[in-house]
VOBALUM-850594 format. One line per field, with one value per residue (C-alpha): residue number from 1; x, y, z. Coordinates in Angstrom, 3 decimals. Layout:
REM residues N
num <- (NUM; ...) .
c1 <- (X; ...) .
c2 <- (Y; ...) .
c3 <- (Z; ...) .
REM end
This chain:
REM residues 542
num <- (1; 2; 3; 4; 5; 6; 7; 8; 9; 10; 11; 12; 13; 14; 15; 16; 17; 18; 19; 20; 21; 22; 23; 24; 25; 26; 27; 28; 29; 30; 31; 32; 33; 34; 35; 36; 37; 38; 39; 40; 41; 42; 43; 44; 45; 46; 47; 48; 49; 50; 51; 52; 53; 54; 55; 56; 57; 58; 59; 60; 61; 62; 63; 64; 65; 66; 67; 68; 69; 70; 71; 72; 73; 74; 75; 76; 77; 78; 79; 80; 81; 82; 83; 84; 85; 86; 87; 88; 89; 90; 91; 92; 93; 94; 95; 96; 97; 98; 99; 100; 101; 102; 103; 104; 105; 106; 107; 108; 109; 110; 111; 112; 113; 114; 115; 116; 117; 118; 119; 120; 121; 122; 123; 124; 125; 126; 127; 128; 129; 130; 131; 132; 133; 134; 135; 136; 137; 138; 139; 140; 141; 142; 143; 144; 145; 146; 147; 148; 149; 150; 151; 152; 153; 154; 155; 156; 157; 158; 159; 160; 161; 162; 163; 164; 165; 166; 167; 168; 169; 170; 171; 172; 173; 174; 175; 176; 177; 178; 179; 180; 181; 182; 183; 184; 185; 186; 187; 188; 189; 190; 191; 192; 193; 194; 195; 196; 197; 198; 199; 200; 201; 202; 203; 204; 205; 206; 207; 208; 209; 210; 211; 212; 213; 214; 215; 216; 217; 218; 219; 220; 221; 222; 223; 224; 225; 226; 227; 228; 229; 230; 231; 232; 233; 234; 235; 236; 237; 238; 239; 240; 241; 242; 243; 244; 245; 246; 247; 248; 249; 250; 251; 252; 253; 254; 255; 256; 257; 258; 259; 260; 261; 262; 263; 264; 265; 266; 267; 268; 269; 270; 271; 272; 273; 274; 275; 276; 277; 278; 279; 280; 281; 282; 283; 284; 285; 286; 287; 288; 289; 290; 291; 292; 293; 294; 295; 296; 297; 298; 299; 300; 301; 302; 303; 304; 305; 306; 307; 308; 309; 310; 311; 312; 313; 314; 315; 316; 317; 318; 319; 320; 321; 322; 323; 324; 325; 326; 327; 328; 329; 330; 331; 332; 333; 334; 335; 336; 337; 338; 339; 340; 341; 342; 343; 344; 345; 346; 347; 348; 349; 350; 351; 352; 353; 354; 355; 356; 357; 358; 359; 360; 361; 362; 363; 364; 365; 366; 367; 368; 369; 370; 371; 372; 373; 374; 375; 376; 377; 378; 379; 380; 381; 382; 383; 384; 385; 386; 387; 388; 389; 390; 391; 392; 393; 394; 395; 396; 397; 398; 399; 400; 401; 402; 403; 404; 405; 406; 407; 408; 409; 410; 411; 412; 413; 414; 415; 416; 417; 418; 419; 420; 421; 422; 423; 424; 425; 426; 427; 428; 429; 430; 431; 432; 433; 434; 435; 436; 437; 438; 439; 440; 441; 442; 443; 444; 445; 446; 447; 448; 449; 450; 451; 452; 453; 454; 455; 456; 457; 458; 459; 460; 461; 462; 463; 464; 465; 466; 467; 468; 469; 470; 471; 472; 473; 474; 475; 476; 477; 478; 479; 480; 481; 482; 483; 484; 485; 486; 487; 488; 489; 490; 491; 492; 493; 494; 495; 496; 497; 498; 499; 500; 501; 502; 503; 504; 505; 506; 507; 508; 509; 510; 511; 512; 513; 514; 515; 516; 517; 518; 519; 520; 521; 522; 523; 524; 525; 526; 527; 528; 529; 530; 531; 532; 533; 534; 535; 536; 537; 538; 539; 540; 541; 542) .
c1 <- (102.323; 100.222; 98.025; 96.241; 96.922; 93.870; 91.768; 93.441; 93.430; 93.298; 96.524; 100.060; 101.159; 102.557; 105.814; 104.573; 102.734; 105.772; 107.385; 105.161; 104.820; 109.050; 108.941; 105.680; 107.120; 110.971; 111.534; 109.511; 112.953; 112.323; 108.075; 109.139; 111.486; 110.006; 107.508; 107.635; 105.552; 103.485; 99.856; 98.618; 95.538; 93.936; 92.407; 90.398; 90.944; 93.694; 94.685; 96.187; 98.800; 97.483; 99.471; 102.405; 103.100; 104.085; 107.852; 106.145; 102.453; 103.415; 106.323; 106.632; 109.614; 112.654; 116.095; 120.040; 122.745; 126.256; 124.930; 122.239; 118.658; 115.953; 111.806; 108.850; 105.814; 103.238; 100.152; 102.274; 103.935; 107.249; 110.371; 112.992; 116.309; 116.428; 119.932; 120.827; 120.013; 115.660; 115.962; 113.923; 114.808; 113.090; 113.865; 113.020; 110.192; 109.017; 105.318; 103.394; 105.000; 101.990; 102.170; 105.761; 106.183; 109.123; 112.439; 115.663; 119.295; 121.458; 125.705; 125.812; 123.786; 120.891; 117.407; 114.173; 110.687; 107.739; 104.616; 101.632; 98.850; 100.105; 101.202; 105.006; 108.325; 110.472; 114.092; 115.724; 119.880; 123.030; 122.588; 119.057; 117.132; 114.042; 112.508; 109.974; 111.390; 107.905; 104.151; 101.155; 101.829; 98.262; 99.204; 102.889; 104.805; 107.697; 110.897; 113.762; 117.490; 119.556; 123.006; 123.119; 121.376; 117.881; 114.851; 111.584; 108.312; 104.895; 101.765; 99.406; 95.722; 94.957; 96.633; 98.438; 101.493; 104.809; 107.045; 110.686; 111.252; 113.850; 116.590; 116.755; 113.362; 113.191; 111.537; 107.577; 107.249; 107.342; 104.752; 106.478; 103.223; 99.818; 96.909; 99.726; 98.046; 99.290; 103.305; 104.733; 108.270; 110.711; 114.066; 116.736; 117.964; 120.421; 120.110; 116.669; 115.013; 113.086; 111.928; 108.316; 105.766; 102.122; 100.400; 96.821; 97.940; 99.608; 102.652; 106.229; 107.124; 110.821; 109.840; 111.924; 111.674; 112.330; 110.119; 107.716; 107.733; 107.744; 107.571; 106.582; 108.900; 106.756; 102.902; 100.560; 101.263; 98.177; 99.827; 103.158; 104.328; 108.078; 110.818; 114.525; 118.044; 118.842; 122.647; 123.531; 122.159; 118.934; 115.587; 112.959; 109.767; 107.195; 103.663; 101.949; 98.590; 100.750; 103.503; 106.246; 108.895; 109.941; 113.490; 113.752; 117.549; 120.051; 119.037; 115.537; 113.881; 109.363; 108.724; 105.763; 106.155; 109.583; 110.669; 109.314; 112.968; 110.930; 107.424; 106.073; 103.095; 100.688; 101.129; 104.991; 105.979; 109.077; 112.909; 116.109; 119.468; 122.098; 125.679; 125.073; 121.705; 117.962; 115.441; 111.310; 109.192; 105.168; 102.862; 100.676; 102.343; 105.232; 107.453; 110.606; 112.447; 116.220; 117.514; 121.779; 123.046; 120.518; 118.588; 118.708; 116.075; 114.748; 114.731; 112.737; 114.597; 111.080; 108.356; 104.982; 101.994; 99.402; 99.186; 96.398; 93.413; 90.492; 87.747; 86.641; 83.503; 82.636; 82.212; 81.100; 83.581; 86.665; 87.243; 87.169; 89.921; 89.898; 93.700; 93.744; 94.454; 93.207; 90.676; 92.222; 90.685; 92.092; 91.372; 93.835; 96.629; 96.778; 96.259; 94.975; 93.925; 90.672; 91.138; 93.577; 93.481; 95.660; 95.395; 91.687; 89.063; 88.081; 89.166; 91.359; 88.727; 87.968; 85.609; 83.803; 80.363; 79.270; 76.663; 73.965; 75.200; 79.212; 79.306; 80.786; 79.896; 82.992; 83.584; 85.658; 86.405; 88.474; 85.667; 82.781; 81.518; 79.928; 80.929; 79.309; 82.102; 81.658; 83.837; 84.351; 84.620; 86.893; 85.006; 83.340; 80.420; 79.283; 75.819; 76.299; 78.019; 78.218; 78.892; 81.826; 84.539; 82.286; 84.577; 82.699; 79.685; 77.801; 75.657; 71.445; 69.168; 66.527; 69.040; 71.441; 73.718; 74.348; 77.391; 78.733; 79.293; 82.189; 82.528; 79.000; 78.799; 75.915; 74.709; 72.684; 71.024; 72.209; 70.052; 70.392; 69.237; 71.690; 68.945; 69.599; 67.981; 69.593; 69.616; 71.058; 72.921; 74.582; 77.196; 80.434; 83.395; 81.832; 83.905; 82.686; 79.668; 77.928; 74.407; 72.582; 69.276; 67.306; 69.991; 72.880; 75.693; 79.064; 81.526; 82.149; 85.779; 85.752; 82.876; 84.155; 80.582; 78.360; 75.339; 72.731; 71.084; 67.368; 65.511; 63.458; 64.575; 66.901; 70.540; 70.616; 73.590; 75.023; 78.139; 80.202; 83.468; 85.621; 88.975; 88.860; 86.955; 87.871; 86.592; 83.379; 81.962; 79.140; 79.212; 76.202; 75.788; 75.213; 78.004; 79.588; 83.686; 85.179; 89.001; 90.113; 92.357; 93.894; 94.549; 95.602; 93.025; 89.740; 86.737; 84.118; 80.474; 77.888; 74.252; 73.770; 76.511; 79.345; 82.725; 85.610; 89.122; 90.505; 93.713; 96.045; 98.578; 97.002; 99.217; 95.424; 96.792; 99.780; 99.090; 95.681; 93.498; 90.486; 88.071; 89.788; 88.148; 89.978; 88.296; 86.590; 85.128; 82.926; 83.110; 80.276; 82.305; 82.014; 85.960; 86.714; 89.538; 91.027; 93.536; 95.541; 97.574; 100.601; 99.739; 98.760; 95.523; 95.168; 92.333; 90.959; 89.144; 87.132) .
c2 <- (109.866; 107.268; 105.309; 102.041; 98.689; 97.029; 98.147; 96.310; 92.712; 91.020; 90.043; 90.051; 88.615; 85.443; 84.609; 82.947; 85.892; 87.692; 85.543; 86.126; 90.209; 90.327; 88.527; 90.800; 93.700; 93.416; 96.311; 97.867; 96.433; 92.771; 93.189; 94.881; 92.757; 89.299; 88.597; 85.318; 85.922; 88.506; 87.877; 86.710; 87.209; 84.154; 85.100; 86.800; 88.407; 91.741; 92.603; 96.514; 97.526; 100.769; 101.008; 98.778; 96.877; 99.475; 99.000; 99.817; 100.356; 103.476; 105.298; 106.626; 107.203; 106.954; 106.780; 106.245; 104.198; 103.930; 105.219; 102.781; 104.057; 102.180; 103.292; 102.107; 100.444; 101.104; 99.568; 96.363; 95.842; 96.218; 97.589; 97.823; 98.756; 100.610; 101.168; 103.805; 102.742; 102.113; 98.447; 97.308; 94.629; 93.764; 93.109; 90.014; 91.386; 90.036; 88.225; 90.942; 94.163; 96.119; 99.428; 100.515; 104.469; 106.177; 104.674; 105.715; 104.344; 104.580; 104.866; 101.062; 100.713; 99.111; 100.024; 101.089; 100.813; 102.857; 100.552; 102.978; 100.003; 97.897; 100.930; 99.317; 100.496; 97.806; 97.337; 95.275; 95.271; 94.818; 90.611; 91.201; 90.291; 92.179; 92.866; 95.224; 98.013; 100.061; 99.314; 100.771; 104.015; 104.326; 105.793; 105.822; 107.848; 109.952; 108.611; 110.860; 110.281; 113.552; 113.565; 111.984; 108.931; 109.310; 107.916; 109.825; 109.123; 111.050; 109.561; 111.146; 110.356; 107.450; 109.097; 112.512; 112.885; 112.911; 110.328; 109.300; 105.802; 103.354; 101.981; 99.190; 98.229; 98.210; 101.098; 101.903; 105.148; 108.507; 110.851; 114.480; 116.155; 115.652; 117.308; 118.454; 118.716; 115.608; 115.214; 113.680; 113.027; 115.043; 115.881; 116.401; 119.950; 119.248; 117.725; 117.497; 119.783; 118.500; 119.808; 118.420; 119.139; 119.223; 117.967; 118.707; 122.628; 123.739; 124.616; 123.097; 123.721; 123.431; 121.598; 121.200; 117.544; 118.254; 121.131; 120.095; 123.858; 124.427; 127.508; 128.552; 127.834; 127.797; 128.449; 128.412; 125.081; 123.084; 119.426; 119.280; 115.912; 116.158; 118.260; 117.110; 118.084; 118.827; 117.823; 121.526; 121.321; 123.496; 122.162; 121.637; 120.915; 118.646; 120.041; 116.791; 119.144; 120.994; 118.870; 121.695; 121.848; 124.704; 125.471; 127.059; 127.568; 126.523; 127.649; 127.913; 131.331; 132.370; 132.752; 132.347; 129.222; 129.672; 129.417; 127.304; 125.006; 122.643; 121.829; 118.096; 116.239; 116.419; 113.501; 113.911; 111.842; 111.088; 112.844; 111.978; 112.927; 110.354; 111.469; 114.184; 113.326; 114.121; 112.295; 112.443; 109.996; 110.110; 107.888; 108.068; 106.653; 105.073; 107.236; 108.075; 111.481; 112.150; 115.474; 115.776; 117.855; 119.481; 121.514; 121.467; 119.182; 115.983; 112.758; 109.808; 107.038; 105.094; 104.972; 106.329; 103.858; 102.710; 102.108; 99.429; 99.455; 98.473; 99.419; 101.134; 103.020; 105.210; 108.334; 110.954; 108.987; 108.494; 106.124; 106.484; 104.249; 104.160; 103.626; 102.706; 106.097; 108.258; 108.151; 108.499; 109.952; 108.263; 109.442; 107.642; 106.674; 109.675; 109.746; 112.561; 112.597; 113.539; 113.349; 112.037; 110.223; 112.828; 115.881; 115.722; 114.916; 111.394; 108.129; 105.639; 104.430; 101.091; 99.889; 103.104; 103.085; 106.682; 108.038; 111.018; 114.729; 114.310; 111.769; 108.803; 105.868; 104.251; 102.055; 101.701; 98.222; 99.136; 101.607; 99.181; 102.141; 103.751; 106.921; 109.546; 111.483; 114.792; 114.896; 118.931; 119.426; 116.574; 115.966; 112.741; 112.054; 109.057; 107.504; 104.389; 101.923; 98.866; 96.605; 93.620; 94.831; 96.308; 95.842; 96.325; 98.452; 99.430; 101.954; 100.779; 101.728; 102.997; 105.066; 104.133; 101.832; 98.183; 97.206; 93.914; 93.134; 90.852; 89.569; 88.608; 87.271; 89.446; 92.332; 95.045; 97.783; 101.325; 104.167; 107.971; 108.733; 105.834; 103.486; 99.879; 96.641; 93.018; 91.497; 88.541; 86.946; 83.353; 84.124; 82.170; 84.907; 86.585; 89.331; 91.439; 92.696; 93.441; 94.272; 92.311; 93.681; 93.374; 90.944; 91.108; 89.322; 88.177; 85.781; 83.287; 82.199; 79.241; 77.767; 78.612; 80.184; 82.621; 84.127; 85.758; 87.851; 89.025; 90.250; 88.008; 84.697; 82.322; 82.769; 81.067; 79.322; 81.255; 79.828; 76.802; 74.733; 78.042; 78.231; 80.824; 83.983; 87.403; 89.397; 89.605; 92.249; 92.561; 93.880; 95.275; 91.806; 90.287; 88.335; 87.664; 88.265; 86.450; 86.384; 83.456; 83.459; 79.861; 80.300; 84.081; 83.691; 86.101; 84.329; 84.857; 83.379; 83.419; 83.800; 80.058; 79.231; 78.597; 79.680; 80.997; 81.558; 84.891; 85.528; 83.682; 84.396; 87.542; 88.350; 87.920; 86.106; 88.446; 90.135; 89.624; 87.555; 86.024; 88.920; 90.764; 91.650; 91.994; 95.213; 94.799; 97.425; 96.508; 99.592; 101.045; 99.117; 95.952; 95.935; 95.162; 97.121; 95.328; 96.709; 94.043; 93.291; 94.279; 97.681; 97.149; 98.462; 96.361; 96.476; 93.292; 93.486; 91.131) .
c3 <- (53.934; 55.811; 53.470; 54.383; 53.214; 55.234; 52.654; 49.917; 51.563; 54.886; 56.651; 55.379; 51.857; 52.452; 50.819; 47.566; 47.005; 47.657; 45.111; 42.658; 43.138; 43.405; 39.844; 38.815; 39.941; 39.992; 37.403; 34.592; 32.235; 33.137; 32.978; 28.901; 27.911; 29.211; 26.256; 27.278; 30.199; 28.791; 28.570; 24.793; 23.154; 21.019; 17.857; 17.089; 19.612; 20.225; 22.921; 23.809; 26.619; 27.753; 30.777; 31.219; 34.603; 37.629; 39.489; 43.015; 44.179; 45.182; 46.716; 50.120; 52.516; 51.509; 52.857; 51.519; 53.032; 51.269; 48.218; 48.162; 48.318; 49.799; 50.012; 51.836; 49.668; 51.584; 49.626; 48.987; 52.828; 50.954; 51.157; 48.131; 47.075; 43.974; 41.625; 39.628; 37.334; 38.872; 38.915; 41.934; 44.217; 47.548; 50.522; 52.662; 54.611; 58.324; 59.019; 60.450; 59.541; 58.019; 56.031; 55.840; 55.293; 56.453; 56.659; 58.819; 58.632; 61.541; 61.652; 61.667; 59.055; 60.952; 58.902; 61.269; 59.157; 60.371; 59.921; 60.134; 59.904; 62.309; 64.674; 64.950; 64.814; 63.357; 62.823; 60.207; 61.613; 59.365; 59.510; 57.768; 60.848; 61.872; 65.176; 66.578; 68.607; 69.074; 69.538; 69.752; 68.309; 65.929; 62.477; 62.776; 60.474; 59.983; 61.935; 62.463; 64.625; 66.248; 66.781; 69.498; 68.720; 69.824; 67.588; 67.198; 65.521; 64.858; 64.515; 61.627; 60.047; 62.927; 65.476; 66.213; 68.168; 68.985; 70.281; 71.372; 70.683; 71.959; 69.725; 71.666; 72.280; 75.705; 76.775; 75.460; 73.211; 75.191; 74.338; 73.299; 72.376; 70.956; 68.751; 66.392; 63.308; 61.533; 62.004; 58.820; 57.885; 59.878; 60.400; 62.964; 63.727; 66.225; 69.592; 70.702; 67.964; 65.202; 62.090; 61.939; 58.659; 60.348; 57.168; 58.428; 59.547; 56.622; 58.525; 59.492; 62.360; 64.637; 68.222; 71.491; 72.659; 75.983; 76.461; 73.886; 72.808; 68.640; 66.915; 62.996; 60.037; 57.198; 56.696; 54.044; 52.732; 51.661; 52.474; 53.841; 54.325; 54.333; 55.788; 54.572; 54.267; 51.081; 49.331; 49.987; 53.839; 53.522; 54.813; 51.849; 52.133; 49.938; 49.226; 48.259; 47.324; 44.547; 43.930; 44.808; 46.650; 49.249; 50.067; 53.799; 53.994; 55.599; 58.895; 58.617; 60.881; 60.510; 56.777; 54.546; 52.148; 51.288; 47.862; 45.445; 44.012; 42.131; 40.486; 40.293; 39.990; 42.890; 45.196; 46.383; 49.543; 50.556; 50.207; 50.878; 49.865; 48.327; 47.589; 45.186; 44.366; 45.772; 45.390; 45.898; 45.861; 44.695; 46.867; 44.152; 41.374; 42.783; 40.931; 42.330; 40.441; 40.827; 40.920; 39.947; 40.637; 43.382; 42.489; 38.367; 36.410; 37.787; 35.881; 36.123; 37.910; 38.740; 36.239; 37.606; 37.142; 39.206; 42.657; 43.225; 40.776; 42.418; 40.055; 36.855; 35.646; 32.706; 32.513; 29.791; 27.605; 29.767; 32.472; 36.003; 38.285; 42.226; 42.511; 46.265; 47.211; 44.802; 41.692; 38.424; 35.061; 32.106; 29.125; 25.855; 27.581; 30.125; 33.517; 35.585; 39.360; 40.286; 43.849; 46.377; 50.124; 52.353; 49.532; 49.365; 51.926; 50.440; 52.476; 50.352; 47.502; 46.587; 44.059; 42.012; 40.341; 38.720; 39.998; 39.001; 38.749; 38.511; 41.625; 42.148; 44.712; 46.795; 49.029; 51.576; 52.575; 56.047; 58.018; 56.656; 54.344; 51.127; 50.035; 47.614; 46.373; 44.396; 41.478; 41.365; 44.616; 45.382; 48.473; 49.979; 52.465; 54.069; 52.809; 54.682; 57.200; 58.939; 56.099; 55.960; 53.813; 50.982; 47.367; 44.471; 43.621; 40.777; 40.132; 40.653; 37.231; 40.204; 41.548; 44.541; 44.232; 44.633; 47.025; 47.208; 51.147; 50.394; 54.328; 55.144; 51.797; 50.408; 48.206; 49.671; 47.498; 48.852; 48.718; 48.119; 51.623; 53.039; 53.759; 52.659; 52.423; 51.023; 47.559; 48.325; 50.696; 51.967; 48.953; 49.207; 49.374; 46.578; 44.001; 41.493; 40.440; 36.795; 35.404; 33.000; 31.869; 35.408; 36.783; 39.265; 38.515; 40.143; 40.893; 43.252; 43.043; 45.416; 43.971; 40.245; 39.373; 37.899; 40.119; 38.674; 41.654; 41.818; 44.712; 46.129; 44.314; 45.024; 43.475; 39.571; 38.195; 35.299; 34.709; 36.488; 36.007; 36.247; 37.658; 40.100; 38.671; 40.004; 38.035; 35.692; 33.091; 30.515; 27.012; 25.024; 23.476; 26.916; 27.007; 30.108; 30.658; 33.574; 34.706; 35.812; 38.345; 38.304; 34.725; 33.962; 31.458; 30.150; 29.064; 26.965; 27.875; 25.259; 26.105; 24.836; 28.246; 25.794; 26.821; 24.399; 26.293; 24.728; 26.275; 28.419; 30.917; 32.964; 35.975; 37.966; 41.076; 42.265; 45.165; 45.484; 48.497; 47.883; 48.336; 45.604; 42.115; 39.125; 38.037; 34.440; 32.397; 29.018; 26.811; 24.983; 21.168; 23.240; 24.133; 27.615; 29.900; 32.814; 35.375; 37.105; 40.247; 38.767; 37.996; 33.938; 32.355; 29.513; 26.779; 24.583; 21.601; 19.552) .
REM end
């Protein structure tokens, strides 16, 4: 399933960052049993794990070589190995390569990575050394090999087609076919025939390479995204809307839906069979579930968590989360999804302000955008454009919403209608945003300030002297909570300017570029929730 990691930062992670997510991130045993490195509250404050730290920022393709399964992190440009035992180790990944999401071994053991941001095909061979084999194939996805050796790929969400690819690298992609419906990850069914899920038609579908002739498998499928060989040699097929999974036979011939083997959680992604075992992967929750033998129970081999929080709201007293690709209702320590990217007609979210009658405002730093999204309908319309990578919003007292334009460095008020007009602007790489009585604040993290925004006046100096903020929130009180970066640490400003540190050691930097919010929420008992880079939801109280 393609998802987009533009709209979680600029560029590729460098390799400290890498660093610092592989040691984040390396397994959910080392981020529990390291209290060492956990963060700790000061008195008096206390501070509550609601979440613990997430293996992978979601799951997607997957594939097994030797026994040893490997899966495509799309959200974090990563690719890992995971043992048996769901430890988590990553590879070495190139400059450059850009949303993996389906992965492919061949005989030799030489690994080819679909990169559907970048539009690349890239192959890592058995000395560990990568190389592009493919370009400019928009929206790359599922990657599949026949018998005799030849490599295709389909293009879904920024493009839609079909394409044979060169193993060498020589040769530029062939176009099969076109106009599809959304080709997702496929399968071989013997020389020159694929087995290709169309995730935007509903159906899977068998298709001639050669002739570029297909006909019907399965139909009635809300979101098929993957069509695999099973350990027993039967074709099943993933239904990321409804979190089943279809068994078509051996030799698959024009049926409905086929039969329904399995029942997970919405969001399923990628499969792939590994000695005895299957396993599926959820690019929602990075959770990866083993099934041996196939087909009795599944097991958890990768904990589910989240994917990339990039903002939290209220709402009628449980907490909204835009997750990167989804927006997430958590209410105690559960987690339900209120809608999805790919399931649900919603592009990835970013930062998430509630709005009036069950709506919620989004942005959507990649296409420039605002979003109103209607929480029943888990639908989404545009209200506005043109901005500069738009992160965090909040929603206006007058109605509307105000969006912080995080690339031109300003904050523009957003209207119902979808007219807008600036707050403020000539902000220095500005992140986060909070209300204060008739104030605007956020954070600038270069500067190591506090802005307080009105309309009409010049920006006021809040707060200064702070070590990278990225992320601010305000209690009932009026105090002020900024995240330092530099430090890992949360703290407190008084409305006499004072400044208590209450906890120490936040994970804030991993993964995150400079035009990245830690999102903050202050709850209506004055405690504050923060989600961080490495996939935690923590809350501190006073």
């Amino acid at each position: 399933m393609l998802v987009l990691p533009a709209c979680f930062g600029r560029g590729s992670v460098d390799d400290a960052t890498r660093a610092a997510l592989a040691r984040a991130l390396a397994s959910s045993e080392a981020a529990s049993s390291s209290a060492a490195n956990a963060p700790v509250a000061i008195p008096p404050a206390k501070l509550t794990v609601i979440h613990p730290p997430t293996p992978l920022r979601g799951a997607n393709g997957l594939a097994c070589f030797e026994r040893r399964l490997f899966v495509a992190e799309a959200l974090g440009d990563r690719v890992a190995e995971v043992s048996p035992s769901g430890a988590v180790q990553f590879l070495t990944m190139p400059s450059g390569l850009a949303g993996p999401d389906d992965l492919l071994f061949d005989d030799d053991g030489n690994l080819y990575v679909t990169a559907a941001a970048a539009g690349e095909v890239w192959r890592r061979d058995v000395r560990g050394s990568w190389s592009v084999v493919a370009r400019g194939v928009a929206g790359v996805n599922g990657i599949a090999r026949d018998p005799s050796g030849r490599l295709f790929v389909g293009a879904c969400l920024l493009g839609d087609g079909l394409f044979e690819i060169d193993p060498a690298g020589v040769a530029p992609p062939r176009p099969i076919a076109r106009d599809l419906g959304c080709p997702n990850a496929m399968t071989s069914d013997g020389p020159g025939s694929l087995i290709v899920p169309l995730l935007a038609a509903g159906r899977v579908v068998r298709l001639d390479v050669d002739r570029g002739t297909s006909e019907v498998l399965a139909s009635g499928l809300r979101a098929p995204v993957a069509a695999k060989r099973a350990p027993d040699g039967s074709i099943v097929v993933l239904d990321a809307a409804t979190g089943t999974i279809h068994s078509l036979g051996v030799s698959p011939t024009a049926s409905g839906a086929g039969e329904v083997l399995a029942r997970l959680a919405p969001g399923l992604d990628g499969f792939t069979t590994c000695g005895e075992s299957a396993l599926v992967s959820s690019f929602l929750s990075g959770e990866i579930r083993a099934f041996k033998p196939w087909p009795t129970e599944s097991r958890a081999l990768v904990a589910p968590g989240l994917a990339a929080p990039h903002g939290l709201t209220e709402s009628g007293g449980a907490v909204l989360l835009s997750d990167g690709v989804s927006i997430k209702r958590l209410r105690g320590a559960t987690f339900d999804v209120v809608a999805a990217t790919a399931i649900d007609p919603i592009p990835p979210p970013y930062g998430i302000a509630l709005a009036r009658g069950g709506f919620a405002w989004i942005t959507v730093p990649h296409l420039g955008e605002v979003h109103r999204v209607d929480l029943a309908a888990r639908t989404s319309s545009k209200v506005a454009g043109g901005f500069d990578r738009p992160t965090s919003v909040v929603a206006s007292p007058l109605g509307g919403a105000l969006v912080l334009d995080g690339g031109a460095g300003r904050v523009v008020r957003v209207d119902v209608d979808g007219s807008t007009r600036p707050l403020a602007s000539g902000l220095l790489s500005p992140v986060g945003l909070a209300l204060r009585g008739s104030e605007v604040l956020t954070v600038e993290p270069d500067g190591g300030r506090v802005l307080a925004l009105r309309e009409g006046i010049a920006p006021s100096v809040v707060a200064s002297g702070l070590a990278g903020p990225a992320g601010i929130a305000v209690d009932p009180a009026g105090r002020l909570f900024v995240v330092e970066r530099r430090t890992g640490s949360l703290i407190r400003i008084g409305t006499d300017g004072a400044q208590v540190r209450l906890v120490h050691g936040l994970p804030a930097a991993a993964g995150r570029t400079h035009l990245d919010a830690v999102p903050m929420l202050a709850e209506a008992d004055g405690s504050i929730l923060m989600a961080l880079p490495d996939g935690s939801l923590l809350r501190v109280t006073q």
